[in-house]
N, C-alpha and C positions, 0 to 999 in steps of 0.2 A: 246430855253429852257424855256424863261420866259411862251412865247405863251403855252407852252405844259401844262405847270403848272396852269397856270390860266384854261386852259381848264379842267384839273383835277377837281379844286375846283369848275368851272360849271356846272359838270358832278358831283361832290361830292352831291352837293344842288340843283342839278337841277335848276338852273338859266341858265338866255342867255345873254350873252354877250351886254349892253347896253341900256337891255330892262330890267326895271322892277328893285326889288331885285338886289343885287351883293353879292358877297361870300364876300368882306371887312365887308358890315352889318351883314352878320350871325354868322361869327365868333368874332365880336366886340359883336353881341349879347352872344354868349357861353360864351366869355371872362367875363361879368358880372354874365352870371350862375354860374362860379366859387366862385367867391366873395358873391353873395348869400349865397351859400353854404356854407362856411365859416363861415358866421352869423347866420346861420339857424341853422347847427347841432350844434355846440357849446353848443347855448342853446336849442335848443329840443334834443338832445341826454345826456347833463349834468348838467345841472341845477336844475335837479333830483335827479343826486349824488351828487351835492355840496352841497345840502339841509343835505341829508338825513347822510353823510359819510363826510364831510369836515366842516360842521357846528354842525353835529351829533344831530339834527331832528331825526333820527332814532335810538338814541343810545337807550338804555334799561331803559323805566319808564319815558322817557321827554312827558310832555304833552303840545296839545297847545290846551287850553281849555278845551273841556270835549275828543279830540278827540286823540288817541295813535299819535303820533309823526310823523311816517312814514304816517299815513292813511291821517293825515291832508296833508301832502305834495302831497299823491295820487288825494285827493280831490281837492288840487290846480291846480295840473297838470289839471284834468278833467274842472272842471269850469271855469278855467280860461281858457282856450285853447277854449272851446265849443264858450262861451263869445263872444270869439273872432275870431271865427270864423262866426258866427253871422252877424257881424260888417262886412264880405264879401261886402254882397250884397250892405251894404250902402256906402262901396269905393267905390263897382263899379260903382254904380249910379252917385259918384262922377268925375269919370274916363269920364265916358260917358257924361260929363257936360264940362269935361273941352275943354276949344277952347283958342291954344296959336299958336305961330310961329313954336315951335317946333312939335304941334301936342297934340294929346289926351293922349299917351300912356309916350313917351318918355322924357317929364320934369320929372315925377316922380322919374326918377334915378338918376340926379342930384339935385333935393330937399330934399330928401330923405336918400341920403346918409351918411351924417351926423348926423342926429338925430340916424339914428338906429344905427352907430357908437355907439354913446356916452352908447345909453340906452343898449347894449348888454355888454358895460366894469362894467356900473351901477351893472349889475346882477349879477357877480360876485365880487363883492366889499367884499374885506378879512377883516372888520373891526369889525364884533363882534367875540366874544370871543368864540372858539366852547367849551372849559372846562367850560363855565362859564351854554351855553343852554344843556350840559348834564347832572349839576348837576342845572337845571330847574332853572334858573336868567335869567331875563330877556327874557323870551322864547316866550310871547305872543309877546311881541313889536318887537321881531327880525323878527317875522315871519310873522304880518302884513307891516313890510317895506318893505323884502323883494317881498311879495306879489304883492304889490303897484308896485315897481319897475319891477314884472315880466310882471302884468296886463299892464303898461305905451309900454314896449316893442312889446310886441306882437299887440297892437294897431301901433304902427309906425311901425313896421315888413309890417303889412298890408295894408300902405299906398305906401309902395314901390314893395311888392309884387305881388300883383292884376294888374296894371299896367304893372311889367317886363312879364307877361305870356299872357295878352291881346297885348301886343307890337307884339305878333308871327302874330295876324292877322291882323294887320296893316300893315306890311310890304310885305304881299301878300295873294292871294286869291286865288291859286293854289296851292288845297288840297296836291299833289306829294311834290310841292316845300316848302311846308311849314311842312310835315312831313320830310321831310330832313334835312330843317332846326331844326325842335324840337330834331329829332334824334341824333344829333352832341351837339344841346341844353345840351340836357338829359344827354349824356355822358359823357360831360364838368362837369354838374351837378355833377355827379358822382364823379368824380376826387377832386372837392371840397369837397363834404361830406366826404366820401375815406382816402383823407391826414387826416383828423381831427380824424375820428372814427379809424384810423391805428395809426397815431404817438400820439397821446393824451395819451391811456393806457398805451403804452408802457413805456412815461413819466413820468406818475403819478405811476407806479407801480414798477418804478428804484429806483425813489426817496422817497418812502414809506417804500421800500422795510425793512430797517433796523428795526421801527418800527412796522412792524407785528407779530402778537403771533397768536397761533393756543397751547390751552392747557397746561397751564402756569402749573409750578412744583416747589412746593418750597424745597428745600434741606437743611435743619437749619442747618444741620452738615459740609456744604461744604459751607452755607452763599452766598449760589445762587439760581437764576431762571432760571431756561434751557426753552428753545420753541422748538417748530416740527421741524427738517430739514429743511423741503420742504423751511422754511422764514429764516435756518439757525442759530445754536445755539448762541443763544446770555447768558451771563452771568450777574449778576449783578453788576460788577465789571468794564463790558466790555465796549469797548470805547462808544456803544449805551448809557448806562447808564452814565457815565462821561457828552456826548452829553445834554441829557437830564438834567443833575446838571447844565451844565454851562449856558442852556437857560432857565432855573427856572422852567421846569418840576417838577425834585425834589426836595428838599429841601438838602436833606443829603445822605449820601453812605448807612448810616446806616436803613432810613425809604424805600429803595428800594428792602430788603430784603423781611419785613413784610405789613400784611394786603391787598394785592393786592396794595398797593401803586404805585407801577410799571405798574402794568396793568394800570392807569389811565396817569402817565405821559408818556405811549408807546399811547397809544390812544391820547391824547393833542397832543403830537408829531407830528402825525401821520397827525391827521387833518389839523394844525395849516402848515407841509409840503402841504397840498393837495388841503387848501382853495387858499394859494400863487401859486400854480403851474398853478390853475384856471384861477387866475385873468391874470397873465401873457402872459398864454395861450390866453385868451381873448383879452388883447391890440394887441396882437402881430399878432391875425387873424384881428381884425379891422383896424391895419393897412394896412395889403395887400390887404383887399377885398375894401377899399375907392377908391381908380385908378382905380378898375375894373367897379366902376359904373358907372365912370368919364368916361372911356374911350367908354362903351357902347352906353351913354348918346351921346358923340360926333359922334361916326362912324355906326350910323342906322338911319334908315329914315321910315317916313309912307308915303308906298305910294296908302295904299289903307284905308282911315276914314272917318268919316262923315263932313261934315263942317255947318250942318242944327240948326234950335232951338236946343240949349240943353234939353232933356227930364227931367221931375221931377223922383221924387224917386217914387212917387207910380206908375207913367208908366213905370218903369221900371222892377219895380215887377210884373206887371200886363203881360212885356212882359215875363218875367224868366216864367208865368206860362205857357203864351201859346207856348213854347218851349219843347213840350214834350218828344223830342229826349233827350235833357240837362237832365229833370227831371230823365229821366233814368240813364243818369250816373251818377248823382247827387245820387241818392239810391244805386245804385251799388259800390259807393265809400265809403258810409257810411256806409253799411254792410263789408265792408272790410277794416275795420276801424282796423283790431287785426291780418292783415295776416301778418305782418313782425313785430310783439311787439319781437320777438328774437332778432331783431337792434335795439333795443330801449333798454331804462335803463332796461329791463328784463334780456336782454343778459350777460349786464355789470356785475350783480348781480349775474348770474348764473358763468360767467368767476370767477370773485372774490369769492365769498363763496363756491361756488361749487368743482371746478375744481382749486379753491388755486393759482390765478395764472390770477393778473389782464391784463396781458398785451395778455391772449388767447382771448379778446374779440375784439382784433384786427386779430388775426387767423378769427374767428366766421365772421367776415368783410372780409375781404379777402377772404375767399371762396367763400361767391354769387359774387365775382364782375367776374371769369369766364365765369357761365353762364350767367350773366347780360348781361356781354359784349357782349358776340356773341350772346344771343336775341336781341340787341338794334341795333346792323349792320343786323341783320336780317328782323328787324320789314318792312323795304320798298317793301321786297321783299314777307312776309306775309301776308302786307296788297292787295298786286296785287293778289298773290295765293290764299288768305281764306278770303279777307276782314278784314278791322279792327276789324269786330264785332267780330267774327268768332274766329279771333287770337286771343283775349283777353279768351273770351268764354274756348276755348282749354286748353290753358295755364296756370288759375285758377283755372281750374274740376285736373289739372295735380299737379299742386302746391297743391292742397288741400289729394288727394292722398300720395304724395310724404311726407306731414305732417302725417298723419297717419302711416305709416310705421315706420316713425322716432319715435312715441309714443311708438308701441308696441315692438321694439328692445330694446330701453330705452338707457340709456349713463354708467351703471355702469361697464363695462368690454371696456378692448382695441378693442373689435373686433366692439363694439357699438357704440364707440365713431369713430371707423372709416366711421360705413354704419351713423352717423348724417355727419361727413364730407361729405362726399359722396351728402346725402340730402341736405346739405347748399348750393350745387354749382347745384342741379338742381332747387331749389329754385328761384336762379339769373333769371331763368329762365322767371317764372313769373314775377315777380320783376323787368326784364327788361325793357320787353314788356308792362307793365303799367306803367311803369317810361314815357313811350314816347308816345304810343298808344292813352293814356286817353287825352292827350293836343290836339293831329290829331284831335282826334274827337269830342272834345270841340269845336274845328275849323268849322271844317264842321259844327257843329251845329248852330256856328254864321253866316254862308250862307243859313242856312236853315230857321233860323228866318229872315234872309234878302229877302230870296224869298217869307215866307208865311207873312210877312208884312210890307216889304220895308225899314223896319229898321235893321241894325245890332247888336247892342249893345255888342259891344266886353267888356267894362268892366264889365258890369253885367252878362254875359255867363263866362269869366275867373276866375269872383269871386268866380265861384262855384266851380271851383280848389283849389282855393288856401282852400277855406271852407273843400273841398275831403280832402285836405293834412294835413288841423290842426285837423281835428277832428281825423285821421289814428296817429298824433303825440300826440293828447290827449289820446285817445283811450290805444295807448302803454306805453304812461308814465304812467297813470292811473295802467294798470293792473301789469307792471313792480314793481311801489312801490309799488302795494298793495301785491304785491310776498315777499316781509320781513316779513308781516304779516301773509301771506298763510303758509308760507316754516317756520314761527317761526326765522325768522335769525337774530342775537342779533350784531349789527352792531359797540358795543364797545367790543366785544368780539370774534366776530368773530363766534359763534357756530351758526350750523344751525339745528332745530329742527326735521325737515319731508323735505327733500331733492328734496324727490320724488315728492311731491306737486308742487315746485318751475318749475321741469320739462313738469308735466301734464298741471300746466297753461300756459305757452309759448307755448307748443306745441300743445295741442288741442283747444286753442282760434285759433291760425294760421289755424287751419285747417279747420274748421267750418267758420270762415270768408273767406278763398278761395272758399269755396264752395258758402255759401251766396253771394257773390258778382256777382256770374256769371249767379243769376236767373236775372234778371229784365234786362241782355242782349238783351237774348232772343227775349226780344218784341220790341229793336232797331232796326228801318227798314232802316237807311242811309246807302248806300254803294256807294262805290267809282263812279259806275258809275251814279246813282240817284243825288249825288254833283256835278258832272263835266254838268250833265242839268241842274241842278237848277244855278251854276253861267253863265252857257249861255244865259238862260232867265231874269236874273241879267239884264247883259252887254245890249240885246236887249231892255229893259225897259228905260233904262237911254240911248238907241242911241235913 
C-alpha cells in the first residue's frame, strides 16, 4: 500500500523514484504556496477596503491633500504596487548572487518569514480613529503612515517572493516535471487565497451586519429611524442604538432621533467593528502561514543552480534583455494586468453596494474556483495537446469573449445575474490556466537563456512574475477604488450614484485585457519539444 502510494505521488509530479526531485519536496513546496497566500491576499485583496470603508478614506468630503479620499488610496494602490514591482528585477539580481549551503533560492523562505509576518499585521493596525478621518482630523498623517507601512511591506513581500517562484527551477529542469509540480503549486496556491477571499466577507459582513442602513427615515411622531429590510429594521430605541450609547457612539437616546446623528454613530460603528475584525484576521493568517515557510524551507532542495561568480545587477539586466521569449510574457502579463479586477477590491465593492450583501463576494469567489480547477488538472495535458503557448492563447481570446457577453446581459434582473454566474465559472477557466501555465514557461525560459548563454538566471527570469502579478494586483486595486469614484458610491452612506458604471468598468477593462494579453503570444516560438533539445544540448555541454 505504502509502495502504491508513493507511486501515485511519482506519477502525480512526474518524478522517479531516487533520482532527481521527490514528491516530499513539491509538496513541502505547495505547502508554503499556501502560507504565501495567506499573506498575499489579505493585503492585495483588502487593504483597499480597510482604507477606504474601515478607516473611511472614502467616506464623503475626506480629503488627503488636494486629492478625493478614495482616488488618493487608488493612487496608492497603483504607485505603490508598480514601485514595487519595479524592485523585481533588483531581488532577482540579488537571488542570482546569492551562494549559501542551502542554496540560491531556498534561504529566502526562512529569512523571510518573519519580517513579512510582522509588516502584514503592521498594515492593518486599528489605531487611528476612523470618526475622527471622516470628519477630516488628522487625515494627511494617517495616510502617509499608513502608506509607509504599505510601501515597507510590499518591499519585503518581494524579498520572499521572487525567490519562492525561482525555487521551481532549481529543483529541476524537466519542463513536464516541473509543470506538475507548479500545477499542484498553483492549486495549493488557490486554496490559500480561497479560504481568505471565502471566509473574510462573510466575517466582516455578520459582524457589521447590525450597523448597516440603506435610506434612513426619520419618523418624529413614532421618535424613530427605520432602515431597508434587506440590513433589517432597526429602530432608534433598538438594542443597535442602546449598543452604540454604551460604546460612546452616541451621546444620548435623545440626539439619536435628530440631525442624522445616528447615521454617523451606525457608520463609527461600523468601521470601528471592521478595522478590528481586519487586524485580527491578519495575526490570525500570519500565524498559520509562519510554519508553512518553515516547513518548505526545511523539505526542498536545489538540485539543479549555479555555483559560478555571482553576476552584477547590470548583467543581469543585460541578460533579462537578451531573453526575448521572457520579454514576451513579460508584455503579455502586463497588458493583462485588468483581466480578473472582478477579484480584486472591484468585486468587493460591487458585492457591497451593489448587490447589498457583503458576504456575495465570496459567492463571486467561489464560482471561478470550478472552472479554475479543472483548468489547472487539465493544464499538463494541454500543454502536450496545444502547447503551452497555444493553451494560454485559446483561453484568453475565450475568457475575453465570455467578458463581453456578461456586459451586454448586464446584472439588473435574476435571469442576468444567473448567465454572469454562469460567466464567473467559465472565467476560472482562463484564470486557471495562467494561474500555472505562465510559471511553466517562465521555466522554460530560464533553459532557453541557459542554452542561448550558458547562463540561467533563475532569479532575474522569476522576477518578472512576480513584477506580472503586482502590476495585475495594482492594476485591479487601482481601477477597483477608483470604481467609488466612477459609480459616485458614498461609502458613509451607502448610496450609490450610476450603478451601471461600476458594472461597465469591471467588466469591460476584464475584457479588453483578455484580449490584449494574448497578442504578443503569438510571436512566442518555445515549445515543449524545442525545450526538451535545448536542455539536451545543456547536459552535452557540461559532459
Amino acid at each position: 500500500m505504502k509502495k502504491e502510494k508513493g507511486m501515485f505521488l511519482h506519477n502525480l509530479f512526474g518524478t522517479k523514484p531516487g533520482e532527481g526531485v521527490q514528491p516530499k519536496e513539491a509538496i513541502a513546496y505547495s505547502i508554503t504556496g499556501i502560507g504565501q497566500n495567506f499573506i498575499c491576499t489579505i493585503v492585495g485583496s483588502y487593504i483597499a477596503v480597510f482604507m477606504t470603508d474601515a478607516l473611511l478614506f472614502g467616506a464623503d468630503g475626506v480629503k488627503v491633500g488636494f486629492l478625493d479620499g478614495a482616488k488618493a488610496v487608488a493612487v496608492l494602490m497603483l504607485v505603490a504596487r508598480i514601485f514595487d514591482a519595479f524592485n523585481d528585477p533588483i531581488m532577482g539580481s540579488f537571488v542570482d548572487k546569492t551562494r549559501t549551503k542551502w542554496g540560491k533560492c531556498r534561504p529566502y523562505l526562512k529569512w523571510m518569514a518573519v519580517p513579512i509576518g510582522v509588516m502584514t499585521i503592521l498594515c492593518f493596525l486599528p489605531l487611528f480613529k476612523a470618526d475622527n478621518i471622516a470628519k477630516g482630523i488628522g487625515v494627511n498623517s494617517a495616510f502617509a503612515i499608513i502608506s509607509i507601512i504599505y510601501v515597507i511591506w510590499s518591499v519585503v513581500y518581494t524579498v520572499a517572493d521572487v525567490p519562492y517562484w525561482g525555487l521551481s527551477t532549481c529543483m529541476t529542469n524537466n519542463t513536464e516535471t516541473r509543470s506538475n509540480i507548479l500545477t499542484v503549486a498553483r492549486m495549493a496556491c488557490t486554496v490559500g487565497a480561497g479560504a481568505v477571499t471565502v471566509f473574510l466577507p462573510i466575517i466582516t459582513g455578520a459582524l457589521t451586519k447590525q450597523y448597516k442602513y440603506v435610506g434612513p427615515v426619520l419618523d418624529e411622531a413614532k421618535n424613530v429611524v427605520e432602515y431597508n429590510d434587506y440590513y433589517e429594521i432597526l429602530a432608534a430605541k433598538a438594542d443597535a442604538i442602546q449598543n452604540m450609547m454604551a460604546q460612546g457612539y452616541l451621546e444620548s437616546e435623545a440626539v439619536a432621533t435628530f440631525n442624522g446623528t445616528v447615521i454617523q454613530g451606525l457608520e463609527a460603528a461600523n468601521a470601528d467593528v471592521l478595522k478590528w475584525t481586519y487586524f485580527i484576521a491578519a495575526v490570525v493568517l500570519v500565524v498559520a502561514a509562519l510554519p508553512m515557510f518553515f516547513y518548505g524551507f526545511k523539505n526542498t532542495k536545489e538540485h539543479f543552480t549555479t555555483t559560478d561568480t555571482p553576476p552584477s545587477f547590470s548583467h543581469n539586466i543585460k541578460l533579462l534583455f537578451k531573453n526575448k521569449e521572457l520579454l514576451l510574457i513579460v508584455l503579455s502579463g502586463i497588458l493583462g494586468g485588468a483581466r480578473m479586477v472582478y477579484s480584486y477590491t472591484g468585486g468587493l465593492y460591487f458585492a457591497k453596494y451593489i448587490l447589498k450583501n457583503e458576504g456575495m463576494y465570496s459567492t463571486i469567489t467561489l464560482l471561478v474556483v470550478p472552472g479554475g480547477l479543472i483548468a489547472s488538472l487539465l493544464v499538463p495535458w494541454m500543454a502536450k495537446k496545444f502547447t503551452k503557448k497555444w493553451s494560454y492563447i485559446i483561453v484568453h481570446l475565450f475568457g475575453g469573449v465570455v467578458m463581453l457577453a456578461m456586459f451586454f446581459v448586464g446584472y439588473e434582473s435574476t435571469g442576468a445575474l444567473i448567465f454572469a454566474a454562469i460567466g464567473l465559472v467559465l472565467l476560472g477557466i482562463p484564470q486557471g490556466v495562467n494561474n500555472i501555465i505562465t510559471y511553466a514557461m517562465i521555466g522554460d525560459t530560464v533553459d532557453y537563456l541557459e542554452w542561448k548563454t550558458g547562463e540561467r538566471g533563475e532569479g532575474i527570469c522569476y522576477a518578472m512574475q512576480t513584477l506580472i502579478n503586482k502590476i495585475g494586483m495594482a492594476v485591479g486595486a487601482f481601477i477597483g477604488v477608483m470604481s467609488l469614484s466612477i459609480a459616485n458610491i458614498n461609502t458613509k452612506t451607502y448610496e450609490v450614484g450610476d450603478p451601471d458604471k461600476l458594472w461597465a468598468v469591471l467588466v469591460i477593462s476584464g475584457a479588453v485585457s483578455m484580449f490584449a494579453c494574448a497578442v504578443p503570444m503569438f510571436f512566442y516560438t518555445i515549445t515543449e519539444k524545442r525545450q526538451a533539445q535545448m536542455v539536451a544540448e545543456i547536459e552535452a555541454r557540461k559532459e
